[in-house]
C-alpha positions in Angstrom: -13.1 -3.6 20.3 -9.8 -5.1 21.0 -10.4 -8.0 18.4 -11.0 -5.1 15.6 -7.7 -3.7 16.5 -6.1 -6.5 16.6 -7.3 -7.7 13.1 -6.5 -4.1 11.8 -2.9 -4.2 13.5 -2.6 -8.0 11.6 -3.9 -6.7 8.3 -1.5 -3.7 8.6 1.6 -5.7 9.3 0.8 -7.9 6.6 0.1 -4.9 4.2 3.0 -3.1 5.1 5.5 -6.3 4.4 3.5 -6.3 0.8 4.6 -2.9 0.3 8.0 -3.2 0.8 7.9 -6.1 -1.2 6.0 -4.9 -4.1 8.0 -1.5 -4.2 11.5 -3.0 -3.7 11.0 -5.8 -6.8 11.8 -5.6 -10.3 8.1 -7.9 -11.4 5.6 -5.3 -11.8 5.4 -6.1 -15.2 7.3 -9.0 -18.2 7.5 -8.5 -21.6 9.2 -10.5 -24.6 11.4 -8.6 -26.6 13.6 -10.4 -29.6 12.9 -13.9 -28.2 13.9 -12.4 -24.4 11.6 -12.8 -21.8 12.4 -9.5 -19.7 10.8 -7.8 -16.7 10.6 -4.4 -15.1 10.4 -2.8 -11.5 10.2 0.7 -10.4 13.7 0.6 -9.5 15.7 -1.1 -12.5 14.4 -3.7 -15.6 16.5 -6.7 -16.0 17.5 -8.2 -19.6 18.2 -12.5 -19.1 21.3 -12.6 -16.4 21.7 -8.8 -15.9 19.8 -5.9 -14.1 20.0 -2.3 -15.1 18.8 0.7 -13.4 16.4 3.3 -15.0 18.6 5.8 -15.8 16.6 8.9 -17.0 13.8 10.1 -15.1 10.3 8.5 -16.2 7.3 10.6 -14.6 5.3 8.0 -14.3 7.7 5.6 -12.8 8.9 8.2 -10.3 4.9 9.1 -9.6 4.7 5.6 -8.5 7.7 5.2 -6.5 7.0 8.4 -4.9 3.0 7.2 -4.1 4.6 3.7 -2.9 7.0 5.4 -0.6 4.3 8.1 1.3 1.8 5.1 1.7 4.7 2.9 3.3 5.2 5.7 5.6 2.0 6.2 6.4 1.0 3.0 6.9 4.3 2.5 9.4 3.4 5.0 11.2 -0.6 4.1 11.3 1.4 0.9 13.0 2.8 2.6 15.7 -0.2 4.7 17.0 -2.1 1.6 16.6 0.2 -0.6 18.8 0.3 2.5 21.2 -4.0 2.6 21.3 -3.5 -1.5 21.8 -1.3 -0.8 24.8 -2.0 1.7 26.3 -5.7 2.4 25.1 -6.8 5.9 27.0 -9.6 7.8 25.6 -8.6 11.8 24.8 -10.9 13.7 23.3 -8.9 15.8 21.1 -6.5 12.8 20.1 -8.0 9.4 19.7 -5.1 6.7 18.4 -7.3 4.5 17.3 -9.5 7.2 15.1 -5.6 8.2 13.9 -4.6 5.1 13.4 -7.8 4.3 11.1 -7.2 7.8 8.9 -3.6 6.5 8.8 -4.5 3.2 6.9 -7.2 4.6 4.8 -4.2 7.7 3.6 -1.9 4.8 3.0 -4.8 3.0 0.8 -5.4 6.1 -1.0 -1.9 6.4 -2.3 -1.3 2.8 -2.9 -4.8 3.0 -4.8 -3.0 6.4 -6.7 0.0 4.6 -7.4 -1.5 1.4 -9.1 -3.9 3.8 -10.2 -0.9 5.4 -12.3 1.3 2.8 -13.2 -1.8 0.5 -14.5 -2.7 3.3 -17.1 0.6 4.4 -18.4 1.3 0.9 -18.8 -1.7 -0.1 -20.8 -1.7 2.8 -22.4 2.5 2.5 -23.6 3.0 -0.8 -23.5 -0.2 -2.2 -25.0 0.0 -0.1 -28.3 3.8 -1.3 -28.8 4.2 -4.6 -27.5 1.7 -7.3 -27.9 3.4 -10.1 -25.6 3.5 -8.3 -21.9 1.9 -9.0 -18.5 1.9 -7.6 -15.2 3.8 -9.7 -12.7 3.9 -10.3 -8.9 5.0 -7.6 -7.7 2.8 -5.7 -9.0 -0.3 -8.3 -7.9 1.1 -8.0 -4.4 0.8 -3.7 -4.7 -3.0 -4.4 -5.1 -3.2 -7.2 -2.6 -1.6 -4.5 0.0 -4.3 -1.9 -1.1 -7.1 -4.0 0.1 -4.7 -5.1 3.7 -4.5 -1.4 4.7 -8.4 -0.9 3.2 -9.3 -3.3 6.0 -6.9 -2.2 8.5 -8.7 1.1 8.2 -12.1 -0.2 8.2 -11.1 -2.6 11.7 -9.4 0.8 13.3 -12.4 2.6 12.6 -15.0 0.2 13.5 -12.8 -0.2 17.1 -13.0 3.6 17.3 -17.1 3.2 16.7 -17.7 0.7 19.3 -15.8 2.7 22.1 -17.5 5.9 21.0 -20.9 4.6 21.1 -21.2 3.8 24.3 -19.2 7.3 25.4 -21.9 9.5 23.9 -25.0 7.0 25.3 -24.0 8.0 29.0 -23.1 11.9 28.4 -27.0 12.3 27.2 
């Protein structure tokens, strides 16, 4: 049991960093424009030797930014109820941290999932009608990479929970 929550904590951590990452960076997607190589974030897009923000308000840009944020969070805080069912592992029965923790990482893969979900077909869909020489970058690769890290974070927490429930509900019969 201890072993699955430790994997999920690792796999958490790890996915958590990506997001950070992956949300902060202006390489979620390059594109050539008169013989300029340029590149875009969620926050700004950058011209060769100069960033600029995004000054008007582009719904699916702020869709994404808002998605990325609310999965940080909830991932973060799947963290600290996992490191408090690590610690100080005591079985309630209304309140199981390690169940918690397990919804936690699965809500933070759902809107990470949303996100990408969004970005990827406005994208496609705006950019590859108008520009033929674009390509998603890094960041964005790392924002699916830290899909699948809280996917499996979920699936440890919840396989943790499993194996200390199972035995629970053997004896009460």
């Amino acid at each position: 049991m201890y072993s699955f929550m430790g994997g999920g904590l690792f796999c958490a951590g790890v996915g958590n960093i990506l997001l950070i990452v992956s949300t902060a960076t202006d390489y979620w997607m390059q594109y050539r424009q008169s013989s300029n190589y340029m590149h875009q974030g969620l926050w700004r897009y950058c011209k060769p030797g100069k960033c600029f923000p995004h000054n008007e308000s582009i719904a699916h840009l702020d869709a994404t930014r808002a998605l990325m944020i609310l999965s940080l969070l909830a991932c973060f805080i799947g963290i600290i109820i996992g490191i408090m069912a690590f610690i100080h592992y005591s079985s309630f029965d209304r309140f199981d941290k390690t169940f918690a923790a397990g919804i936690l990482f699965f809500i933070s893969c759902f809107l990470v999932f949303l996100a990408m979900a969004v970005y990827t077909g406005v994208t496609i869909n705006y950019y590859g009608k108008r520009y033929g020489n674009w390509r998603f970058s890094w960041s964005y690769i790392i924002g699916w990479v830290s899909m699948v890290l809280t996917f499996f974070s979920g699936i440890f927490y919840l396989c943790a929970y499993r194996m200390h429930e199972c035995p629970r509900s053997a004896n009460s019969h």
